[in-house]
C-alpha positions in Angstrom: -41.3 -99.2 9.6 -41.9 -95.4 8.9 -39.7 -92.6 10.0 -40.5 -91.0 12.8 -40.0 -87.5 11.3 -43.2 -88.6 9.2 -46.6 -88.0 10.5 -48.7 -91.2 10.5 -50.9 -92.2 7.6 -53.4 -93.3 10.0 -53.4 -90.3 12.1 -54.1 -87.8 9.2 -56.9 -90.0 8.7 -58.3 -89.5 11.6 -57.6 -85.9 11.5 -59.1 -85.8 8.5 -62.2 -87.3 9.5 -63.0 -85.0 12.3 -62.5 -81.8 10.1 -64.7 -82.7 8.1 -67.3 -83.8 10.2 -67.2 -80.1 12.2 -67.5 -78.7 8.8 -70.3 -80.6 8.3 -71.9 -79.6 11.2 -71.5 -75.9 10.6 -73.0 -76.1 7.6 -75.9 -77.8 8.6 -76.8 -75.1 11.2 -75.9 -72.1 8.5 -79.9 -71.9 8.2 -80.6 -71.6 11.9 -78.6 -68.2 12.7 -80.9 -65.6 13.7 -81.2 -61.9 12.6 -78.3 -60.7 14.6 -76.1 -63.0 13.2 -76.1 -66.0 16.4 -76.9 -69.4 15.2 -79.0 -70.8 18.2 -76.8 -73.1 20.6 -73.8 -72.4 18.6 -70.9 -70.6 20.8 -73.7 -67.9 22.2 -70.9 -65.9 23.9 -68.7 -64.9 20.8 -69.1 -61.1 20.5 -70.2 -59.0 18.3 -68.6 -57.3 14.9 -67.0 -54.0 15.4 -67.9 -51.3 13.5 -64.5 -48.8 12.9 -65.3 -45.4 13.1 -62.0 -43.0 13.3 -60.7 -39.3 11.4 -57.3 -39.0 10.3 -56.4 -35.6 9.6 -53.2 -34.8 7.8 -51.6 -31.5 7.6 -51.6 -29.0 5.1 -48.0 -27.8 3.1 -45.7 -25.2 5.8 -43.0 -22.9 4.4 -40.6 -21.0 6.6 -38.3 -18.3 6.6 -36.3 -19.1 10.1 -33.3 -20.8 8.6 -34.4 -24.3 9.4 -37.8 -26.4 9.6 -39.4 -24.7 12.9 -40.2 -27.5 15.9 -43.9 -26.6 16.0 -44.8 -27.5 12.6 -48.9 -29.0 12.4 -48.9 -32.4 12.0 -51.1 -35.7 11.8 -54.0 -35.3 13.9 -56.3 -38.9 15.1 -59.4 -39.1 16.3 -60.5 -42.4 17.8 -64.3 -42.5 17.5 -64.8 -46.0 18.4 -63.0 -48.8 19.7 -59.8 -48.9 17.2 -56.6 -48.2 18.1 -54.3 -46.2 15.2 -50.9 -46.0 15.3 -48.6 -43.4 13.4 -45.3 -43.6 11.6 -43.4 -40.4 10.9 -40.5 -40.2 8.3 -38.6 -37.4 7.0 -36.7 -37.1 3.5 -34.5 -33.5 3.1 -33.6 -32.4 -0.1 -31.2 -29.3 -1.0 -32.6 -27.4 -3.7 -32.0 -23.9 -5.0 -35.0 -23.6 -7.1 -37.7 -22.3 -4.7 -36.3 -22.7 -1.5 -33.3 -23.5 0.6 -34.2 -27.0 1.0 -37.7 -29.3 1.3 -38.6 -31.6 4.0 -40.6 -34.8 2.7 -42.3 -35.5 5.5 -44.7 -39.0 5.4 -47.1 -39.9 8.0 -48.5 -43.6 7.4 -51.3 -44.3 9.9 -52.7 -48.0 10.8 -55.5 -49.5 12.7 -53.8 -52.2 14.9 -57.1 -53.4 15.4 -57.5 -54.6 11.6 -54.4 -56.1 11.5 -54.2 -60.1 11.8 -50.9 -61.4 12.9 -51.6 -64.3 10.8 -50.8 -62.2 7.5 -47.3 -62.2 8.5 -47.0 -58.5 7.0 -45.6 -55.2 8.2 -48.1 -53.1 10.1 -47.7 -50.6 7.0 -46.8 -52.6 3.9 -49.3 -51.8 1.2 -50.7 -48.4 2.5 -53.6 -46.2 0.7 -51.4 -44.0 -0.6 -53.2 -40.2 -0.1 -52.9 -38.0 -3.2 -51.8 -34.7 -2.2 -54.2 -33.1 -4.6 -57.5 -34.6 -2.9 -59.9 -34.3 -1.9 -61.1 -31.6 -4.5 -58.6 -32.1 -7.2 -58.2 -29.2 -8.5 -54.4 -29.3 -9.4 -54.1 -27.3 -5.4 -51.5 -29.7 -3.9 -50.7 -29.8 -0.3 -54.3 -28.1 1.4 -54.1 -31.1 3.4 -56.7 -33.7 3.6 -59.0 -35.5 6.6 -59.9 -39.2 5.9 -63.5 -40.3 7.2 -63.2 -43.7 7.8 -66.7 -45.0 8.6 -66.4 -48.8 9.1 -65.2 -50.6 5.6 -65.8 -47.1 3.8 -63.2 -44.1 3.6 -64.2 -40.6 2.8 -62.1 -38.0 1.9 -62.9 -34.4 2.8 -61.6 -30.9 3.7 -62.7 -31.0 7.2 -64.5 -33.7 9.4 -68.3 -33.5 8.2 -68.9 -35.9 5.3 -70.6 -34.1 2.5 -72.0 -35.7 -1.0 -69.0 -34.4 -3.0 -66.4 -36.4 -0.5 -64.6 -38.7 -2.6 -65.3 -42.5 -1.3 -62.7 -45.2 -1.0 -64.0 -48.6 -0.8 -61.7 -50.4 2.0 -61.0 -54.0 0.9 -59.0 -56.4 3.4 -56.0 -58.5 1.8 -54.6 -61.7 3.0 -57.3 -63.3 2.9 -55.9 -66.6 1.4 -54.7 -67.8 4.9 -57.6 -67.1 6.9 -57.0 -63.9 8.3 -57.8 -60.5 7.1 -55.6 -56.9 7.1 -56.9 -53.6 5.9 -54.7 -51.1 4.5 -52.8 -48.5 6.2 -53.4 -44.8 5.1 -50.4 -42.6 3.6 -49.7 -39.1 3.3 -46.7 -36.6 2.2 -46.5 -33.2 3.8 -43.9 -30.8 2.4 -42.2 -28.3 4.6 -40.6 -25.7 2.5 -37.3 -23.4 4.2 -36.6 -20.5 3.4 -33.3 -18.2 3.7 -34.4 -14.9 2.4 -31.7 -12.7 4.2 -29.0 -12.1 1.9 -25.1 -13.0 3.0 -23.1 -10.1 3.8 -19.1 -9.2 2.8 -17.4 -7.4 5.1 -15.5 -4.5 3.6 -11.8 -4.6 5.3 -9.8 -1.4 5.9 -6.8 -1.8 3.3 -3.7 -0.5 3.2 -1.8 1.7 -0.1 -0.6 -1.1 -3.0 2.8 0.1 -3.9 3.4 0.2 -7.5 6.6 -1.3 -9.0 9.8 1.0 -9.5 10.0 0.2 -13.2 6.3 -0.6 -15.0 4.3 1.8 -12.6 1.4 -0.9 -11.7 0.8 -2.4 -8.9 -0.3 -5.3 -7.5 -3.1 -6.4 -4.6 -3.4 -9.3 -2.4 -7.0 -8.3 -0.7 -8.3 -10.8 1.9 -12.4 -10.1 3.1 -14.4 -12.0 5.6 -18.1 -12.9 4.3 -20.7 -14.2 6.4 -24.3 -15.5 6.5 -27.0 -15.7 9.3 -28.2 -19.5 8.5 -25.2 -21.1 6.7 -22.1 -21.9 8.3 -20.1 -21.3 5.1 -20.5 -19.3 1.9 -19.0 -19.8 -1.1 -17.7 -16.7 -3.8 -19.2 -16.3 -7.0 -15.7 -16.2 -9.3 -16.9 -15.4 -12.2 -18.4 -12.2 -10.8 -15.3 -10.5 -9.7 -14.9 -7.1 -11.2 -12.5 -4.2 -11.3 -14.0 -1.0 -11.4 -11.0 1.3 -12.6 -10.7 4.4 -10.7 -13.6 3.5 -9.0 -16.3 3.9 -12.4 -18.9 1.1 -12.8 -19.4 2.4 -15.9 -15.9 0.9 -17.1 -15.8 -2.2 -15.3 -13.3 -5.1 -16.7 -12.6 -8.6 -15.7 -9.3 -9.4 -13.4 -8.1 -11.2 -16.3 -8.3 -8.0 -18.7 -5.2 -6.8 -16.1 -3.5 -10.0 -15.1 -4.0 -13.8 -16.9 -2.2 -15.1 -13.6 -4.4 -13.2 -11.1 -5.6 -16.1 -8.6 -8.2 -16.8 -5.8 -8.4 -18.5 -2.5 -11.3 -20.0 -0.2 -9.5 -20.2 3.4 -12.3 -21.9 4.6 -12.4 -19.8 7.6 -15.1 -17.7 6.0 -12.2 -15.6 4.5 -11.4 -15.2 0.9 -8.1 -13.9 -0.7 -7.9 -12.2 -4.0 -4.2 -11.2 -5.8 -4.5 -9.1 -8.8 -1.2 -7.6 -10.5 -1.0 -4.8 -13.2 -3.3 -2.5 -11.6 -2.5 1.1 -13.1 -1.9 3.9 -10.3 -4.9 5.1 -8.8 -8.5 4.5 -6.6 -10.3 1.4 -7.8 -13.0 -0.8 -6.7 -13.0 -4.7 -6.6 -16.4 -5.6 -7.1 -17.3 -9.3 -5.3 -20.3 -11.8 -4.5 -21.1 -14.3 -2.4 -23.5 -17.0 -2.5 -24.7 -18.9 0.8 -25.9 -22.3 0.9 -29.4 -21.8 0.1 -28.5 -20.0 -2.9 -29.0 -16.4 -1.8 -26.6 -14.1 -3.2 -25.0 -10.8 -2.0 -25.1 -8.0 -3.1 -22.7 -7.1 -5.3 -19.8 -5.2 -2.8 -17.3 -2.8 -3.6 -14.0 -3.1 -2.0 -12.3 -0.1 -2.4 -8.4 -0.1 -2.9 -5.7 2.6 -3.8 -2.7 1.6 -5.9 0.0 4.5 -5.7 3.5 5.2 -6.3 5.1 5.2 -2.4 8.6 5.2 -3.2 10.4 8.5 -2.9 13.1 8.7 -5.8 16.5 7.9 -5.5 19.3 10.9 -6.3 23.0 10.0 -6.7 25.0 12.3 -4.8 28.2 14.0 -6.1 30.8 12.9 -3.0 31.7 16.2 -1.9 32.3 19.7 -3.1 34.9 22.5 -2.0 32.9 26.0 -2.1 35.6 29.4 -2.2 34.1 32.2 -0.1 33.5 35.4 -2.2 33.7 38.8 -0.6 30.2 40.6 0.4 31.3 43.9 0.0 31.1 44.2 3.9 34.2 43.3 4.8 32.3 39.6 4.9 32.7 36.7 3.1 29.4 34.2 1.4 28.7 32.1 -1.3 25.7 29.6 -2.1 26.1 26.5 -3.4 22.4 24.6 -5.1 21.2 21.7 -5.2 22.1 21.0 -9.1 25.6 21.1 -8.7 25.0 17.5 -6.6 23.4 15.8 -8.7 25.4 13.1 -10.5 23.7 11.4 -12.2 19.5 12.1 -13.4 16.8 9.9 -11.6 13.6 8.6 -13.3 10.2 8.0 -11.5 6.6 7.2 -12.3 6.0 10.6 -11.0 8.7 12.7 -12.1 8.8 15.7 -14.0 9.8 14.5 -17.3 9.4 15.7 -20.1 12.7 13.0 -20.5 11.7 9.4 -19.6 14.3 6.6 -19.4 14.0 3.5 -21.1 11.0 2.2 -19.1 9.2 5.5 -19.8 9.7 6.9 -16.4 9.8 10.3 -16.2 13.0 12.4 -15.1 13.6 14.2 -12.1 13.8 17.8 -12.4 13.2 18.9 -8.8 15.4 18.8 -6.2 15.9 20.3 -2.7 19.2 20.8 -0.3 19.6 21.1 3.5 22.2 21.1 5.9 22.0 17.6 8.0 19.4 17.6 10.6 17.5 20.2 9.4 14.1 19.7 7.5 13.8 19.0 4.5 11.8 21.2 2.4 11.2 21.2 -1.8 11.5 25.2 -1.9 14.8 24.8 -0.4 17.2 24.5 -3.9 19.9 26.8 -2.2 22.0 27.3 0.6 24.4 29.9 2.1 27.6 30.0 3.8 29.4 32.8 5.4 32.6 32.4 7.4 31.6 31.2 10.1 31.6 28.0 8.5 34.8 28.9 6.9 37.0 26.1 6.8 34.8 23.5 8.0 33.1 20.7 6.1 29.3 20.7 6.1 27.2 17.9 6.3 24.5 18.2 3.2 21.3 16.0 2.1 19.9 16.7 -1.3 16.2 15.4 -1.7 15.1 14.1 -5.1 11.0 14.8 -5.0 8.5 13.2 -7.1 5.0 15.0 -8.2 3.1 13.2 -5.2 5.4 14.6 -2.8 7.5 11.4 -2.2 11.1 12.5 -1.4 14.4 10.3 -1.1 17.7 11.7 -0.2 21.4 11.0 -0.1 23.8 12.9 1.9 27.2 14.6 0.9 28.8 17.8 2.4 30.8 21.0 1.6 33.9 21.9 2.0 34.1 25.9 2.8 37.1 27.0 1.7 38.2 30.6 2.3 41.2 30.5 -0.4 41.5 34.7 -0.8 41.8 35.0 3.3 38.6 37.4 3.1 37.4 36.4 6.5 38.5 37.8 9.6 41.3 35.4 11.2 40.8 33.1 14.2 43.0 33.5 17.1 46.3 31.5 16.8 47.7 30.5 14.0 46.1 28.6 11.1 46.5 27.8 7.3 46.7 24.5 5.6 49.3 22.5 4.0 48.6 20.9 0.3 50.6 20.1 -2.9 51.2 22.1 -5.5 48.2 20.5 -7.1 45.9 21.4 -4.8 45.5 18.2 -3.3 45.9 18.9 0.8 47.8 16.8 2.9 46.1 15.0 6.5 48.2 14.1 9.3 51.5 16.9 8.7 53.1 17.4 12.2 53.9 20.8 12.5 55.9 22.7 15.1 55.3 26.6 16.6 58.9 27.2 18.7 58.6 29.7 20.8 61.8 30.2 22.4 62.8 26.3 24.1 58.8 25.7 23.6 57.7 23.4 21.1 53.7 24.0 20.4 52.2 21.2 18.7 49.0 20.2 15.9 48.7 18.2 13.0 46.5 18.8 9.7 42.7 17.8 9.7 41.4 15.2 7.7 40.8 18.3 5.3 44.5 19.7 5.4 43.9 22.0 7.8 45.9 23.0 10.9 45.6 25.4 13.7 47.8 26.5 17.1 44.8 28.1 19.6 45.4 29.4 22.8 48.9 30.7 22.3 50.5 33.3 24.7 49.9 36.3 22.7 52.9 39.1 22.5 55.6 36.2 21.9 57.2 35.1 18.5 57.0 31.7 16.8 58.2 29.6 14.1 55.9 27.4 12.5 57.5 24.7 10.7 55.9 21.0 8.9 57.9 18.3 9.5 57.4 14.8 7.7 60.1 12.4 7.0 59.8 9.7 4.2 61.8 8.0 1.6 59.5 6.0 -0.6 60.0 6.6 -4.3 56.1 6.1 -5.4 55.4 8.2 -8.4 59.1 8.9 -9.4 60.1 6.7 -13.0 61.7 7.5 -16.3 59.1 9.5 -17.1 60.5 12.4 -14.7 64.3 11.8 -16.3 62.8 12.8 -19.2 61.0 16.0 -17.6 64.6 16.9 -15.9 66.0 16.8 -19.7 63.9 19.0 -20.5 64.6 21.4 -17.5 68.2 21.0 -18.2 67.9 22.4 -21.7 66.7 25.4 -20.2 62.8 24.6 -21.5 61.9 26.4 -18.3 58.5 27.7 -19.3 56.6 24.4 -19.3 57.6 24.0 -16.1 56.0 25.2 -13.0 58.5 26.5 -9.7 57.7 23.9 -8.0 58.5 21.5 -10.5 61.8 22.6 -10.8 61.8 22.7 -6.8 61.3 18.8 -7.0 63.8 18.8 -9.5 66.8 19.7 -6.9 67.2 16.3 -5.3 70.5 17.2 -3.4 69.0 20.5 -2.3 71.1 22.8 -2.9 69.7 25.6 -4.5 70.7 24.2 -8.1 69.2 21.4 -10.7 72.6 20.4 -12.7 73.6 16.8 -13.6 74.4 15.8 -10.3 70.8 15.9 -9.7 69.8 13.8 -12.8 72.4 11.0 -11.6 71.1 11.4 -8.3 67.1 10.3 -9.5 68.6 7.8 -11.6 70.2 6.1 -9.3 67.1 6.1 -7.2 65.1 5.0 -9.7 67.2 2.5 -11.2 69.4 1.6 -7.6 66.7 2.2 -5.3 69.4 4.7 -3.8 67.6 6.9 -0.7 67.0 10.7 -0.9 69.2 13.0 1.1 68.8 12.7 4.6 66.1 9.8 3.9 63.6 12.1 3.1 61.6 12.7 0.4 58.9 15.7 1.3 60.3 19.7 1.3 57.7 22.3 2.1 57.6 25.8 0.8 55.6 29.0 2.4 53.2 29.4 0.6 53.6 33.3 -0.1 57.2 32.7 -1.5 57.8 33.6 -5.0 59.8 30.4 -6.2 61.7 32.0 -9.0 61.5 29.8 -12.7 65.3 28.9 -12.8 68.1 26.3 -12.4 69.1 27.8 -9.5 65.9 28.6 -7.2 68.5 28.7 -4.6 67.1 28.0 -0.9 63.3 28.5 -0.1 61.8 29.5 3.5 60.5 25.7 4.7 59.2 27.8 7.9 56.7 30.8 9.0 58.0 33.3 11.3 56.1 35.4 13.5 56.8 38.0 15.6 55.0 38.8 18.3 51.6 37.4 17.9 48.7 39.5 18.5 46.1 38.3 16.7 45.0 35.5 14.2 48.2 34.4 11.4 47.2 32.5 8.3 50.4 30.0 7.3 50.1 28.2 4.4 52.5 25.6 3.2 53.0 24.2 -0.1 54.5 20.1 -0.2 56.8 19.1 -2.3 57.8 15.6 -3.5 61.7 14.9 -4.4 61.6 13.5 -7.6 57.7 13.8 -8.7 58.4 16.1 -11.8 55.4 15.0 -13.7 53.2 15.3 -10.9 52.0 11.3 -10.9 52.6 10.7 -7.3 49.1 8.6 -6.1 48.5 9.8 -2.3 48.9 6.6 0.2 45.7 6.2 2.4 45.9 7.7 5.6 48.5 10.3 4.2 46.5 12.2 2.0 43.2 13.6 2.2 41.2 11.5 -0.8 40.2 12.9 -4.2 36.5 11.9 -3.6 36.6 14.3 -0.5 37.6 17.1 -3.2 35.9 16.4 -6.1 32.3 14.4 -7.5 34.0 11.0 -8.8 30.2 9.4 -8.6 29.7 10.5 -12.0 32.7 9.2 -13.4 32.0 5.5 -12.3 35.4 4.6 -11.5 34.3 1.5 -9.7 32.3 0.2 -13.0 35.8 1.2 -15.6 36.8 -2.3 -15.3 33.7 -3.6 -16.9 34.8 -3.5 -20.5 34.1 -4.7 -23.9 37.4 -6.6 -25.7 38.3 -3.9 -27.7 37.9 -0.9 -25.9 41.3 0.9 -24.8 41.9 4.5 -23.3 45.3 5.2 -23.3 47.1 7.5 -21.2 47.5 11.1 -22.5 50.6 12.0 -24.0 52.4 14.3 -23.5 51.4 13.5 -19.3 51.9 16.3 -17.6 51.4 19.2 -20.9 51.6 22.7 -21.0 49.9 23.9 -24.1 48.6 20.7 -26.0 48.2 17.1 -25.3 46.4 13.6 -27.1 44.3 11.3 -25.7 44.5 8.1 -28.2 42.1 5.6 -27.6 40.3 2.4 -29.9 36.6 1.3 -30.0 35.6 -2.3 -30.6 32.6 -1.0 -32.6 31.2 2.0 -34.4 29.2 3.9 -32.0 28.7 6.8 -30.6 31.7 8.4 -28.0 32.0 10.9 -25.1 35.2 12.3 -23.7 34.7 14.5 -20.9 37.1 16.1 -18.6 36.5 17.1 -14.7 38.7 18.8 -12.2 39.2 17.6 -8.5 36.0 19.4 -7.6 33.9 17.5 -10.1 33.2 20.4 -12.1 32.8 19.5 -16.2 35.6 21.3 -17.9 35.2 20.1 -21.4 32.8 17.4 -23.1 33.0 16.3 -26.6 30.3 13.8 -28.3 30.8 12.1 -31.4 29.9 9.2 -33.4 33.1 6.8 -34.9 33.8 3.9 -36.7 35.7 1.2 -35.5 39.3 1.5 -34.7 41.5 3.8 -32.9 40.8 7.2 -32.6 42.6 10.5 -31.1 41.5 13.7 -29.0 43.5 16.9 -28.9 43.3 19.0 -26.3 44.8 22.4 -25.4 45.0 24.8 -22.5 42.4 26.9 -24.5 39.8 23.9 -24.2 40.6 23.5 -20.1 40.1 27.3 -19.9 43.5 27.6 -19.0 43.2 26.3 -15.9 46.5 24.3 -14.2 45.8 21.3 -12.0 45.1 17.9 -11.7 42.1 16.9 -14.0 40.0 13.3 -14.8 39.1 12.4 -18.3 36.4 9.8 -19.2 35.9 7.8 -22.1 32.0 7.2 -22.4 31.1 4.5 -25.3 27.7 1.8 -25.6 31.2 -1.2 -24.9 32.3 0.5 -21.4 33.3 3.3 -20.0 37.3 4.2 -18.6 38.9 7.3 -16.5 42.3 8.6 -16.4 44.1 11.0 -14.7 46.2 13.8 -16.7 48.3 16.5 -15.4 48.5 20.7 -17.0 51.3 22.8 -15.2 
């Protein structure tokens, strides 16, 4: 039995048979067809061939300039001339290039004939095309003209328009798929090329930049520049790195590469159309940074110049001497004035990259040299290297800024004042009564309670931060006595040291001393320095004992003449006035029991501070402490000296030395430089060498290890 899924031997046969009899049968009547093609009694309603007769016009090359392909570009044109029907296929291939233009559009057009095609073949409509060369129809190496194919039943012509000519190049059209008993002519294939332009360059937008400050020490400054670029077809544009130029002080005849300034200078797309360039080591000045950008068709900018100023913006820095005391001098007018200039506060030199020079520092900036002074709240001004006092500022402090100016004008200040002192009593007297109170040092004393009596009335004041005192608005025509009054019983700056200055006063050495020395030398008070006193300061030196009446502090007028002797006998501690009619200057002098070598430190609050007296700011006190091992400045000896003393002191290294020596108003009394060995070394000074001057004075110890101050005593 046979499967069923097999077709029957028999019924092939059969099938067989039948073919080939209608074959026969067509054959046989082959010879009987008539001129047109009928065979007589054979199917006489089967029409007749077609004959195809259609133009396909493709389009020529198209450039544009608008950015993008334009939507009314020329394309495939069909003409139907018969009864075919043509279908057309459209694809597009882009391609960037930035050769000769922005970018290409391939496009193809494949055209077919649906009425040639045979479902049979089981091909695509527009598999195997006549592929179009783009050179035709001439080909004369002009591709792209565009081409029209003549297609005039089996034969295709190719020509420049739609009148075949003798020169039209033929294409002979043969069918394929043949082998299954159909037919399928050939689809027609051509390439257009759309060319797009961008011919309109990108632009960079020049920002408005501020002044790059230059650094404090090298002088060069640095730039962090940020520019928007844009483009009128792209939507992003890229910069051209290796084009970025400095043109120094704005020549393009001198033009260097970022790198020639800084190795580390960097650059930044933000993607936002922005770009951000940093650049360091830019010398002072006007320059140019020279950039380009490139768009996305390849166009470049122009090359832009970003101009940029690097400049020295900080004003100098001056060190202030903390305060100066002025003494009025008479004007010959029954006046007083003096001036005081803006050199005498300057502690220390400052350097800029626009100073005056011809000194330069270690970084090569130049020195300083001009300087300007005004009272607080007035303007400053560079002429202004002076100013004036007369007395109606006598007395008072004034507030003072000195300006440090560099050569482009920049000016930085610190602020100080003046103390106006009227020491000779040249200017006419305010009402009341006035004067100051201060040790015999010169050092005057804040917060002193003084008294005026007058009669059971007890008037009032106490001394100013700068020692100073006054009674105002007393009833004139009475009498008064003005009197300080300040009780206290510490024992700071009393030691052996002063035992051994009372010896000394004992033995009747008298002449190194000053009066008010050998006041502070009569601890019971009673007009006489014996042995009783010497007992007396040992005992409170030693026992802590208390000073008489639990008070340490005397006060002398200051227009007595304290006799040089053993026995001063008693002083005037008060001012009496009688009658008071007008303005009375009282001065007091304080004494300390027990300070005979004149080391007693002022307590805070108490005393009105050195640095309110005298320029300390040069001395450095605050940086002493930073020393090399080795390094030692010993206190003078003798401390205090009349005539001669020695300042001992030991360097770590050889190297070279200053000693200098200031007094309480910061003036330089003496300096002496010189260069020493290791080891320890001595000074000596005299009263010749201080210009005889008496007084409290600082000496510094400048070396390349440290630097140290000390105080030292001349009565």
């Amino acid at each position: 039995m046979l499967n069923s899924t097999q077709p029957s031997l028999r019924r092939r046969k059969t099938i067989d048979f039948k073919y080939y009899l209608f074959l026969a049968l067509c054959l046989g009547q082959m010879s009987s067809l008539n001129a047109q093609g009928y065979m007589p009694g054979w199917w006489p309603k089967m029409p007749p061939p077609k004959v195809h007769n259609y133009d396909i016009c493709f389009p020529a090359d198209v450039s544009s300039n608008t950015c993008k392909a334009p939507s009314n570009i020329p394309g495939v044109q069909v003409i139907e001339l018969g009864d075919d029907k043509l279908a057309v296929n459209i694809t597009d291939k882009i391609y960037r290039t930035d050769a000769d233009a922005c970018y290409k559009i391939y496009r193809t057009y494949t055209v077919m004939n649906w009425e040639l095609y045979n479902e049979r073949c089981q091909l695509d409509p527009m598999s195997n095309p006549v592929v179009i060369d783009r050179d035709a129809p001439d080909f004369d190496w002009v591709y792209g003209e565009g081409v029209c194919v003549l297609v005039r039943n089996n034969t295709a012509y190719l020509s420049h328009d739609r009148v075949i000519s003798s020169d039209d190049r033929k294409i002979e059209l043969s069918p394929i798929c043949l082998d299954n008993g159909g037919f399928h002519y050939r689809a027609f294939m051509y390439t257009q090329i759309i060319k797009v332009y961008d011919d309109v360059r990108p632009v960079v937008t020049v920002p408005i930049l501020p002044k790059f400050q230059t650094d404090l020490n090298s002088c060069k400054g640095a730039i962090d520049i940020t520019f928007k670029a844009s483009d009128n077809c792209s939507e992003t544009v890229s910069l051209e790195t290796q084009s970025i130029m400095i043109a120094p002080f704005q020549s393009l005849s001198n033009m260097r590469m970022p790198v020639n300034y800084d190795t580390r200078w960097t650059w930044k797309d933000n993607k936002n159309g922005t770009f951000t360039i940093k650049i360091a080591n830019l010398p002072e000045g006007k320059h140019d940074l020279i950039v380009v950008v490139r768009d996305q068709c390849g166009t470049l900018s122009l090359p832009t110049r970003i101009p940029f100023e690097v400049r020295d913006l900080s004003a100098p820095a001056p060190t202030c001497k903390q305060g100066l005391a002025m003494a009025l001098m008479s004007d010959g007018q029954g006046g007083a004035m003096n001036s005081v200039w803006a050199s005498d506060y300057v502690a220390s030199p400052a350097y800029d990259c626009n100073g005056q020079g011809p000194e330069v520092d270690k970084n090569g900036l130049k020195k300083i040299t001009r300087y300007s002074i005004n009272r607080v709240g007035q303007t400053a001004h560079i002429d202004s290297t002076s100013l004036t006092f007369t007395c109606a500022e006598a007395g008072q402090k004034v507030d003072i800024e000195l300006h440090a100016w560099d050569n482009l004008g920049n000016h930085g200040y610190c602020v100080t004042y003046l103390l106006v002192q009227d020491n000779r009593r040249i200017c006419p007297v305010l009402p009341g009564i006035t004067g100051t109170i201060a040790t015999a040092q010169g050092t005057r004393i804040r917060n002193i309670p003084l008294d005026a009596l007058q009669d059971f009335v007890a008037h009032q004041t106490k001394t100013d931060k700068d020692g100073f005192y006054r009674f105002q608005e007393l009833p004139e025509g009475e009498s008064y006595v003005v009197r300080p009054k300040m009780k206290a019983g510490d024992a700071n700056g009393v030691n052996t040291r002063d035992l051994n200055v009372m010896l000394e006063m004992l033995q009747n050495k008298l002449d190194n001393f000053s009066p008010y020395q050998i006041l502070a030398a009569d601890i019971d008070q009673n007009g006489e320095i014996n042995t009783e006193d010497f007992a007396k300061l040992r005992q409170i030196i030693f026992q802590r004992d208390s000073f008489p009446q639990g008070n340490c502090w005397r006060f002398v007028d200051a227009r007595y003449a304290v006799p040089r002797s053993l026995k001063p006998g008693k002083y005037p501690d008060s001012v009496a006035i009688d009658k008071l009619d007008s303005g009375v200057i009282a001065d007091f002098v304080a004494i300390k029991l027990g300070d005979l070598d004149g080391s007693y430190l002022p307590t805070a609050g108490q005393f009105q501070e050195d640095g309110q007296l005298a320029n300390l700011s040069s001395l450095n006190l605050s940086g002493d402490q930073q020393l090399k091992a080795g390094l030692a400045l010993e206190q003078n000896q003798p401390n205090p000296f009349h005539e001669e003393t020695i300042i001992n002191f030991s360097l770590p290294a050889a190297g070279a030395i200053t000693l200098s020596v200031w007094d309480l108003q910061g003036k330089l009394i003496y300096k002496h430089s010189a260069t020493l060995a290791e080891g320890s070394h001595q000074i000596s000074l005299d009263a010749q060498a201080l210009g005889n001057v008496k007084g409290m004075f600082y000496y510094t110890l400048q070396t390349a290890s440290g630097r140290e101050t000390k105080k030292m005593l001349r009565f």
